[in-house]
PDB file with one MODEL, atoms N, CA, C and O in Angstrom:
MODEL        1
ATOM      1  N   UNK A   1     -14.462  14.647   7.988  1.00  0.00           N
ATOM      2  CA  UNK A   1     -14.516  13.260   7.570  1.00  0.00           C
ATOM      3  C   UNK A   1     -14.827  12.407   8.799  1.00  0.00           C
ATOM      4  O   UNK A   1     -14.116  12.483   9.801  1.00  0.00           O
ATOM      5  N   UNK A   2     -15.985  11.518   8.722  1.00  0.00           N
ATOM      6  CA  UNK A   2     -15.855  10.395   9.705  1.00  0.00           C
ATOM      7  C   UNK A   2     -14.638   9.519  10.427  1.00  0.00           C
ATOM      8  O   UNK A   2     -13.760   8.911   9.815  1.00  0.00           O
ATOM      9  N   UNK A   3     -14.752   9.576  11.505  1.00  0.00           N
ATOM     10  CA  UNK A   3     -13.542   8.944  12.120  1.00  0.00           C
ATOM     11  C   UNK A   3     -13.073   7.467  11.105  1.00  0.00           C
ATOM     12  O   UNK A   3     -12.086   7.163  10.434  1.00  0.00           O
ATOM     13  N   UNK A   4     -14.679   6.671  11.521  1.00  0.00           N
ATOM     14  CA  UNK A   4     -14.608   5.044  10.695  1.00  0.00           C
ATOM     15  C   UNK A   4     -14.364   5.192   9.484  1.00  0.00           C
ATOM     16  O   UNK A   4     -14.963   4.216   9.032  1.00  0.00           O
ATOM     17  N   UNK A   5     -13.791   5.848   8.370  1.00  0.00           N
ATOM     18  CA  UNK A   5     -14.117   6.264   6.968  1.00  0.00           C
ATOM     19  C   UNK A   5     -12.152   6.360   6.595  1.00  0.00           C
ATOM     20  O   UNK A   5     -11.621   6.147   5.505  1.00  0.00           O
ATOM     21  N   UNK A   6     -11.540   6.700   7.760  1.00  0.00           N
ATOM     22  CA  UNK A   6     -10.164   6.474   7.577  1.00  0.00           C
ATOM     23  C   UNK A   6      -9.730   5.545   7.436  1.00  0.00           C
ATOM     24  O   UNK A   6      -8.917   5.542   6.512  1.00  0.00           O
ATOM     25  N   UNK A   7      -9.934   4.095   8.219  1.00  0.00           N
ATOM     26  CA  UNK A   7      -9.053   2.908   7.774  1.00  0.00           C
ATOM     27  C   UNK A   7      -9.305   2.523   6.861  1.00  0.00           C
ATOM     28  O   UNK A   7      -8.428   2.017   6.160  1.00  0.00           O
ATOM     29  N   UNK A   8     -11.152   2.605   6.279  1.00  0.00           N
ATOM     30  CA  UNK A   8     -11.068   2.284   5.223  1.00  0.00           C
ATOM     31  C   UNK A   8     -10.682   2.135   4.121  1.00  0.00           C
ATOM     32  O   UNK A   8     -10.565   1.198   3.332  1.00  0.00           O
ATOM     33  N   UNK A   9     -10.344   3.951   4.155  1.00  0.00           N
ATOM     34  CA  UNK A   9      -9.672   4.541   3.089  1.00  0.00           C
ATOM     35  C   UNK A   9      -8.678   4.067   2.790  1.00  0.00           C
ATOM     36  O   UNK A   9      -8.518   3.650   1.643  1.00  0.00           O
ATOM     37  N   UNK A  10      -7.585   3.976   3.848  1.00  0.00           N
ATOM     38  CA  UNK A  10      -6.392   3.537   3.828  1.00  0.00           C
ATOM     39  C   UNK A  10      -6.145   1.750   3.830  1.00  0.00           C
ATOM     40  O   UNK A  10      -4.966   1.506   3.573  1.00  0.00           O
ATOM     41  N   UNK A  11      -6.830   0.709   4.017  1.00  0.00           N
ATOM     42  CA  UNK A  11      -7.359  -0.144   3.666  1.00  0.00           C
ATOM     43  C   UNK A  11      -7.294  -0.224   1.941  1.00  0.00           C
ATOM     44  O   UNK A  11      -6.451  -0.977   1.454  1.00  0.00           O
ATOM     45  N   UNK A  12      -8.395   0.736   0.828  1.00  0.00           N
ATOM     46  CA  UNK A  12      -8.518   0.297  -0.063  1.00  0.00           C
ATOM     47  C   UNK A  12      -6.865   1.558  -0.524  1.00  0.00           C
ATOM     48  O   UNK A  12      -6.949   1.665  -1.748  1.00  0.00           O
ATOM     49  N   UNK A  13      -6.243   1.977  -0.288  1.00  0.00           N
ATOM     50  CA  UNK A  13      -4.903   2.645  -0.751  1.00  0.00           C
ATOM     51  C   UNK A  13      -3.869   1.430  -0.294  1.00  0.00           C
ATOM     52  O   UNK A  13      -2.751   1.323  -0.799  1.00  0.00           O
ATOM     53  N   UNK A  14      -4.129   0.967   0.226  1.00  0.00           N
ATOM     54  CA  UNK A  14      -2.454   0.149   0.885  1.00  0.00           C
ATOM     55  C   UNK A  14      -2.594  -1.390   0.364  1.00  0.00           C
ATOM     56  O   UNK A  14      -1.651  -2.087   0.740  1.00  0.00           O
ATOM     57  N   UNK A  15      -3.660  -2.128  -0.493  1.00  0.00           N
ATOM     58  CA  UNK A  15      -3.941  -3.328  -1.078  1.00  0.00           C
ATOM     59  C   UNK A  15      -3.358  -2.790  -2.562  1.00  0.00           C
ATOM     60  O   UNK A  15      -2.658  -3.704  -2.999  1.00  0.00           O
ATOM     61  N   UNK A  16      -3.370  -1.863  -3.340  1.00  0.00           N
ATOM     62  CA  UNK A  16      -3.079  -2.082  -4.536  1.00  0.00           C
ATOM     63  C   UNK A  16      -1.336  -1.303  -4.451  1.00  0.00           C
ATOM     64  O   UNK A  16      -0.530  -1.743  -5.271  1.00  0.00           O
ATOM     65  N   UNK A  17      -1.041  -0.632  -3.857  1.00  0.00           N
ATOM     66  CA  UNK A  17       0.127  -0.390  -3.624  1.00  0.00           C
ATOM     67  C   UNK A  17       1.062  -1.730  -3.449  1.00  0.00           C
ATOM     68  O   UNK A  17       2.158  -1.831  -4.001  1.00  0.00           O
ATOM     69  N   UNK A  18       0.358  -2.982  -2.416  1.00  0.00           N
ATOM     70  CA  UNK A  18       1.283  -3.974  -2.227  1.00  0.00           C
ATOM     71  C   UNK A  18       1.349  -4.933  -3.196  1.00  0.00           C
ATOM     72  O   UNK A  18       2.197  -5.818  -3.083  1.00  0.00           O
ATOM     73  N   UNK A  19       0.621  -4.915  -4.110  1.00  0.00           N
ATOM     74  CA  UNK A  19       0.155  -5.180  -5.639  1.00  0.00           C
ATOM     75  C   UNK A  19       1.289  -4.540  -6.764  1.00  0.00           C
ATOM     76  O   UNK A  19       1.962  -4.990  -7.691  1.00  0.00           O
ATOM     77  N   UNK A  20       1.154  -3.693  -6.342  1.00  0.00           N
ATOM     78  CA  UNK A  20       2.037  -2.938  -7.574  1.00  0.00           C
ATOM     79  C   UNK A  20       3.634  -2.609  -7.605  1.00  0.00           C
ATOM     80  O   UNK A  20       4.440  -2.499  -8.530  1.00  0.00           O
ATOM     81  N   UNK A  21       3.744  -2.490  -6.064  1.00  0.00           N
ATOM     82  CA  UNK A  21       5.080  -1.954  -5.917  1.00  0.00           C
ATOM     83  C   UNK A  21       6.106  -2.853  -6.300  1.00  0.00           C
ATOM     84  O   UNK A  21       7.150  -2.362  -6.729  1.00  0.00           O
ATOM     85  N   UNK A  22       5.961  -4.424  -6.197  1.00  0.00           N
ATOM     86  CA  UNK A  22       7.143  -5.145  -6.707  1.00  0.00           C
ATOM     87  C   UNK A  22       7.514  -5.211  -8.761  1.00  0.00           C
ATOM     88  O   UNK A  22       8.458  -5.658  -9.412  1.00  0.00           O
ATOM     89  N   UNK A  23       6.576  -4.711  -9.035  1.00  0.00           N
ATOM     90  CA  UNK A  23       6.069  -4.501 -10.694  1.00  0.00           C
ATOM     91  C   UNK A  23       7.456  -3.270 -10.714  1.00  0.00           C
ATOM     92  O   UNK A  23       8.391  -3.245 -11.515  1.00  0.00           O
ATOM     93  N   UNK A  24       7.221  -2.428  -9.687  1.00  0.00           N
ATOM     94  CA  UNK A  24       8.547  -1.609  -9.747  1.00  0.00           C
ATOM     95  C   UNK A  24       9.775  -1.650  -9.449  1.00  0.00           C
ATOM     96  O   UNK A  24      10.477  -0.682  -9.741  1.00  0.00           O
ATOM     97  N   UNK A  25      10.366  -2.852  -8.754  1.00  0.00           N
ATOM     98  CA  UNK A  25      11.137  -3.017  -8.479  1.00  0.00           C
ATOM     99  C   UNK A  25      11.248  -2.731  -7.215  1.00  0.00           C
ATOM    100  O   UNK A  25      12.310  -3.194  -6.798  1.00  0.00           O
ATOM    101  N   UNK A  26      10.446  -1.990  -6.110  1.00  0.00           N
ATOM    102  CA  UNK A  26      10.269  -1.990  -4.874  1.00  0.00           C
ATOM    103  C   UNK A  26       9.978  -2.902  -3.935  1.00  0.00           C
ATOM    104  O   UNK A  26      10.254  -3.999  -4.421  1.00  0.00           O
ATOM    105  N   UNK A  27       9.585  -3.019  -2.898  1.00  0.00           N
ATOM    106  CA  UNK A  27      10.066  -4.380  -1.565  1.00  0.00           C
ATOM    107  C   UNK A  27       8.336  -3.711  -1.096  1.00  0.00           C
ATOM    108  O   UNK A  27       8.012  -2.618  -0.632  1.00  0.00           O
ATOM    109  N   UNK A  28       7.544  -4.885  -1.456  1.00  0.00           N
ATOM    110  CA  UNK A  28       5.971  -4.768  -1.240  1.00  0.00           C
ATOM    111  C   UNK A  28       5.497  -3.663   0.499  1.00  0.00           C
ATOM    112  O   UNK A  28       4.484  -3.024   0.785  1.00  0.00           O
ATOM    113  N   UNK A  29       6.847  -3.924   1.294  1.00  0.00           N
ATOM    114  CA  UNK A  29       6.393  -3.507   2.424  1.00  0.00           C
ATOM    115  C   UNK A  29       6.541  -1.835   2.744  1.00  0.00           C
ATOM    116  O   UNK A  29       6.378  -1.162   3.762  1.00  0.00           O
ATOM    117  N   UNK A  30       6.885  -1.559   1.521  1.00  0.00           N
ATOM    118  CA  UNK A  30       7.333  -0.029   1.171  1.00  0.00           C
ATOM    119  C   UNK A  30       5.053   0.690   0.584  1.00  0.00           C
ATOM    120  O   UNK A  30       4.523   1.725   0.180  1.00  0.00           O
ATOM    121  N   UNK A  31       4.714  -0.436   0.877  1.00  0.00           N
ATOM    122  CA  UNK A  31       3.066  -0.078   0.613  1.00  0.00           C
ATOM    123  C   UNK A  31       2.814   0.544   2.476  1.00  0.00           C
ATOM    124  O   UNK A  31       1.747   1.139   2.622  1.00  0.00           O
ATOM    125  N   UNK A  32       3.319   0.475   3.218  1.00  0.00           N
ATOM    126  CA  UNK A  32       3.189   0.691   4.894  1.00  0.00           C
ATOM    127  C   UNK A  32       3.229   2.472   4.690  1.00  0.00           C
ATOM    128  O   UNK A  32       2.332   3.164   5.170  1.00  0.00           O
ATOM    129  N   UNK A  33       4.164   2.954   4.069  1.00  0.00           N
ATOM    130  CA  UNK A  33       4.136   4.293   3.737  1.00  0.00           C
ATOM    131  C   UNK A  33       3.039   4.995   3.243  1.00  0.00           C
ATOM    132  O   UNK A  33       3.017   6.209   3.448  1.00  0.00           O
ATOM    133  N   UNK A  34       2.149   4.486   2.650  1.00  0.00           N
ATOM    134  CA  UNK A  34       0.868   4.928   2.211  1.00  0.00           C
ATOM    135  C   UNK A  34      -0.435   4.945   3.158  1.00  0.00           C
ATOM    136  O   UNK A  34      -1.597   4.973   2.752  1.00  0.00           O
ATOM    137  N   UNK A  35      -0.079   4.925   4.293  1.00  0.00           N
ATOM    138  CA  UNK A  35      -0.752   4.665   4.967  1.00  0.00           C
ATOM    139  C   UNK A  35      -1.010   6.007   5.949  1.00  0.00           C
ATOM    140  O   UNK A  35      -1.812   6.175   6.867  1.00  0.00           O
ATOM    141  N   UNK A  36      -0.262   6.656   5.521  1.00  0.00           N
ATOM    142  CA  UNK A  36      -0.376   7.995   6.071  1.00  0.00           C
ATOM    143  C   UNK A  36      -0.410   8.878   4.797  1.00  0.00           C
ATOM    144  O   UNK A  36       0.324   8.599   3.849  1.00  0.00           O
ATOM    145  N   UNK A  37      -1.369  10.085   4.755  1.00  0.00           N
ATOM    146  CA  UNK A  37      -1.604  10.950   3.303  1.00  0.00           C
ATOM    147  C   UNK A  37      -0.304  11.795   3.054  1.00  0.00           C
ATOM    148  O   UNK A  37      -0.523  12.575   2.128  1.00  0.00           O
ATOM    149  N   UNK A  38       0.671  11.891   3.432  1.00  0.00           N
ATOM    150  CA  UNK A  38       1.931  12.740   3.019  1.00  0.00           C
ATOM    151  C   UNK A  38       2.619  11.868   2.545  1.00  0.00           C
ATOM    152  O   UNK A  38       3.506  12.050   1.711  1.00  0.00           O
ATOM    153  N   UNK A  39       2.322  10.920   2.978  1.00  0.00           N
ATOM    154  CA  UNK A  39       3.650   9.930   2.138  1.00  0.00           C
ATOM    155  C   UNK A  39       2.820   9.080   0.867  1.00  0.00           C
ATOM    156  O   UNK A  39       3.446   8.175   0.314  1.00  0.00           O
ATOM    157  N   UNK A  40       1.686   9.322   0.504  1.00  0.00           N
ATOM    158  CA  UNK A  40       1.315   8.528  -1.009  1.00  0.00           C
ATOM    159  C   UNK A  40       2.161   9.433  -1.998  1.00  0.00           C
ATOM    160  O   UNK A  40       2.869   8.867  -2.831  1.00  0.00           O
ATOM    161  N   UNK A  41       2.128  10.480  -1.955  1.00  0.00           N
ATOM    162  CA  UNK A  41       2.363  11.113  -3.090  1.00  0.00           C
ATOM    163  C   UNK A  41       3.777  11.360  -3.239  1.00  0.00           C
ATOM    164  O   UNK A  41       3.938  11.535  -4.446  1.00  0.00           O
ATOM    165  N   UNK A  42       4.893  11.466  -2.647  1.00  0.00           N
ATOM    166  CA  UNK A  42       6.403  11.025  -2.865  1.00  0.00           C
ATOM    167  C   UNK A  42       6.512   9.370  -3.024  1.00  0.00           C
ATOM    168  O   UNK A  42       7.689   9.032  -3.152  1.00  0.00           O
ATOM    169  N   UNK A  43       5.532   8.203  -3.050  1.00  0.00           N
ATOM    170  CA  UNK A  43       5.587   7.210  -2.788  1.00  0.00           C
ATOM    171  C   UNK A  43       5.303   7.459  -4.972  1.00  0.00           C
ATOM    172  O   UNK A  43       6.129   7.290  -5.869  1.00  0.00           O
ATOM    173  N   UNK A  44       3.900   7.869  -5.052  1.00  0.00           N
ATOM    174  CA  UNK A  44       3.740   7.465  -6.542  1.00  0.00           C
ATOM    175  C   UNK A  44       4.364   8.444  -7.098  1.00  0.00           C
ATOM    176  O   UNK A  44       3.893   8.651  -8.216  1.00  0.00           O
ATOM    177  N   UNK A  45       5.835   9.663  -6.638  1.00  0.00           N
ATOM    178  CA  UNK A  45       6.631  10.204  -7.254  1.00  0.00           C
ATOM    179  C   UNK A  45       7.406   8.830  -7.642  1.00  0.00           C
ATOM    180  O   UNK A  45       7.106   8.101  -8.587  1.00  0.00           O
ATOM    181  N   UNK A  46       8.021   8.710  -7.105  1.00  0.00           N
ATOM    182  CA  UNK A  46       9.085   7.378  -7.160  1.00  0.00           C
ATOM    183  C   UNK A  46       8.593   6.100  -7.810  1.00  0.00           C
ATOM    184  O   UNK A  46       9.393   5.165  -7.794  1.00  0.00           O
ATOM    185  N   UNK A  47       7.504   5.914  -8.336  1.00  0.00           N
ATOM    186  CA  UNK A  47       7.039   4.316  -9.158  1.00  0.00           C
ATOM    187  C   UNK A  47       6.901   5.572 -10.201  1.00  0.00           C
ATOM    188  O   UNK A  47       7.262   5.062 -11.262  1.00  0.00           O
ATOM    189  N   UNK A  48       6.579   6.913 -10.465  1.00  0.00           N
ATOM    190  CA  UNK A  48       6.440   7.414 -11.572  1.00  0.00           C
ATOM    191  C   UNK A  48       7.456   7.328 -12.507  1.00  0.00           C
ATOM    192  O   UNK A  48       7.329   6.957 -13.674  1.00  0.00           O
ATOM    193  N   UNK A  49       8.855   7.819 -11.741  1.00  0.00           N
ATOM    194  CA  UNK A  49      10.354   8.558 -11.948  1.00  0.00           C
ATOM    195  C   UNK A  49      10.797   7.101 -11.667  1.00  0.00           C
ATOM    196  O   UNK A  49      11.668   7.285 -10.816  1.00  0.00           O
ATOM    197  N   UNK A  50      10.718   5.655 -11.884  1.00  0.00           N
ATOM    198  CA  UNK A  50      11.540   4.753 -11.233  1.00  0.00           C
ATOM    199  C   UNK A  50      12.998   4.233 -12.433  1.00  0.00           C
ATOM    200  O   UNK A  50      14.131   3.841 -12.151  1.00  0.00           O
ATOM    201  N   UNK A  51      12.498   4.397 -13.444  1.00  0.00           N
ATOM    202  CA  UNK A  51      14.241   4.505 -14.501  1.00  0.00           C
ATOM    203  C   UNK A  51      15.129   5.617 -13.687  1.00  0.00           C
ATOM    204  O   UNK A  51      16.049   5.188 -12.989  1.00  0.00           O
ATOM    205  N   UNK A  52      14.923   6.841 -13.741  1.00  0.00           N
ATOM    206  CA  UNK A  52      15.616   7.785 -13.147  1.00  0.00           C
ATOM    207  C   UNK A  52      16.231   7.862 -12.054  1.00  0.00           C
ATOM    208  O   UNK A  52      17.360   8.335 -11.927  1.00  0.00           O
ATOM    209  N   UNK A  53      15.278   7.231 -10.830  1.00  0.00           N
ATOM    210  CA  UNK A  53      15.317   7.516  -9.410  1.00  0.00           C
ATOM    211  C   UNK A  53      16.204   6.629  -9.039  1.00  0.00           C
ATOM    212  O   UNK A  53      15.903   5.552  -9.556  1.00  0.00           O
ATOM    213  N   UNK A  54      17.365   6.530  -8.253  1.00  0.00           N
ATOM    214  CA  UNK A  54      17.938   4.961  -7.439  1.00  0.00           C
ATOM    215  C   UNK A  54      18.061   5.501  -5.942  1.00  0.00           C
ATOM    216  O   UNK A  54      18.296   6.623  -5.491  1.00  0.00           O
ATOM    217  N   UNK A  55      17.794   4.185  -5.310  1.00  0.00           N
ATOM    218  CA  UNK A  55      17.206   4.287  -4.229  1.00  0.00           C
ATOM    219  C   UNK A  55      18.448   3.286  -3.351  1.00  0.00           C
ATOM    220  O   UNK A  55      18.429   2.056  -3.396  1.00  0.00           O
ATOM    221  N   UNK A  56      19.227   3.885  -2.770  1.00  0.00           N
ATOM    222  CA  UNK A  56      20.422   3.154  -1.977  1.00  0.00           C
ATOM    223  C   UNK A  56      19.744   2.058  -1.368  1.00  0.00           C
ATOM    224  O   UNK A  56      18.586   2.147  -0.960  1.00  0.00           O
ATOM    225  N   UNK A  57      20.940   0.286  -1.247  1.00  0.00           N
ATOM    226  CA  UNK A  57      20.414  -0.157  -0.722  1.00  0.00           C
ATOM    227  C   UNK A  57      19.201  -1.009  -1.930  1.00  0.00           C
ATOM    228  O   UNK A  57      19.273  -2.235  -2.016  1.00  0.00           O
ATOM    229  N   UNK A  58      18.488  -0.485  -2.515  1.00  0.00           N
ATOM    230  CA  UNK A  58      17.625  -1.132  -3.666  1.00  0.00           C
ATOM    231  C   UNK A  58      18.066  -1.611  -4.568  1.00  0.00           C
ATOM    232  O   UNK A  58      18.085  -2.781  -4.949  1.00  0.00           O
ATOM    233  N   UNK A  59      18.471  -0.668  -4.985  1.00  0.00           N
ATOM    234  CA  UNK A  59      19.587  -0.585  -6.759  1.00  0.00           C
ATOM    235  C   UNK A  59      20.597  -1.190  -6.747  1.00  0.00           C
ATOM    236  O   UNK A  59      21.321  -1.201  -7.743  1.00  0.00           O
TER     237      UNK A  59
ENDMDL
END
């Protein structure tokens, strides 16, 4: 992958995350986590599972 092709990426991943995450009851700055590829996908575990999940401190 192109070096320049990463922020982008992460650019158009971390605008709709800060969009969405308060819809879940999450703190918009919890979109900073997506900004690295290991952490999107425990990130959209948790807006998936969010009735279920409580999150100390949140809840």
């Amino acid at each position: 992958m192109p070096p320049w092709l990463y922020p982008i990426l992460a650019v158009l991943t971390f605008i709709p995350f800060w969009i969405f995450l308060p819809k879940f009851r999450l703190p918009s700055w919890f979109a900073i986590f997506c900004l690295t590829p290991f952490t999107v996908i425990p990130l959209l575990w948790v807006m998936a599972f969010r009735e279920r999940v409580k999150i100390p401190g949140i809840d």
